[in-house]
VEXMARLUM-137442 format. One line per 8 residues: number of its first residue (from 1); their letters; for each residue x, y, z of C-alpha. Coordinates in steps of 0.5 Angstrom, whole numbers, plus 2048, in hexadecimal, padded with zeros to 3 digits. Layout:
BEGIN
NUM	A	X:Y:Z; ...
//
This chain:
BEGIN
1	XXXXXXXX	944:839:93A; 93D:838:938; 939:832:938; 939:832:931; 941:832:931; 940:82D:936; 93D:828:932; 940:82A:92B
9	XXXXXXXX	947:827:930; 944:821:932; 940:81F:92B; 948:820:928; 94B:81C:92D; 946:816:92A; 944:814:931; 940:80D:931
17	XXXXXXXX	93B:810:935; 939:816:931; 930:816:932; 92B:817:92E; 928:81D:933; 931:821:932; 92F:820:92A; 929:823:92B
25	XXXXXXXX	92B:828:92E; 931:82A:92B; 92D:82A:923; 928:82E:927; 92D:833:929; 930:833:922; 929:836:920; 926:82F:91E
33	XXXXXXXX	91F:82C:920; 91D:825:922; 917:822:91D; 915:81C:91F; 913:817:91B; 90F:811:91C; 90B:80E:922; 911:80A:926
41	XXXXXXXX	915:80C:92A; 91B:80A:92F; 921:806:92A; 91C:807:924; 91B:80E:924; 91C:811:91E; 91D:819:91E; 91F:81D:919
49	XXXXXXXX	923:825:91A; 921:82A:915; 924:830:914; 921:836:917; 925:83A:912; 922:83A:90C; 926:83B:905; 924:841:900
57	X	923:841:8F8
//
């Protein structure tokens, strides 16, 4: 089992404790980049994930 699995589980299991960072990284992982937005930081952080797939017309 891959870590992606691992926390594709974890995340389905609705843990309270699921971080920011285990998100992260499982966007990350499913091909999504974090663009941060703003000049805070901590529990205002504000961050946006974007497809690095683009969709073709």
């Amino acid at each position: 089992m891959t870590r992606k699995d691992k926390l594709i589980a974890r995340l389905k299991s609705r843990p309270k404790d699921f971080t920011w960072e285990e998100l992260a990284r499982l966007l990350a992982s499913l091909g999504y980049r974090e663009s941060k937005t703003g000049k805070t930081g901590g529990s205002r952080r504000r961050s946006a994930f974007t497809s690095r797939i683009r969709a073709t017309s």
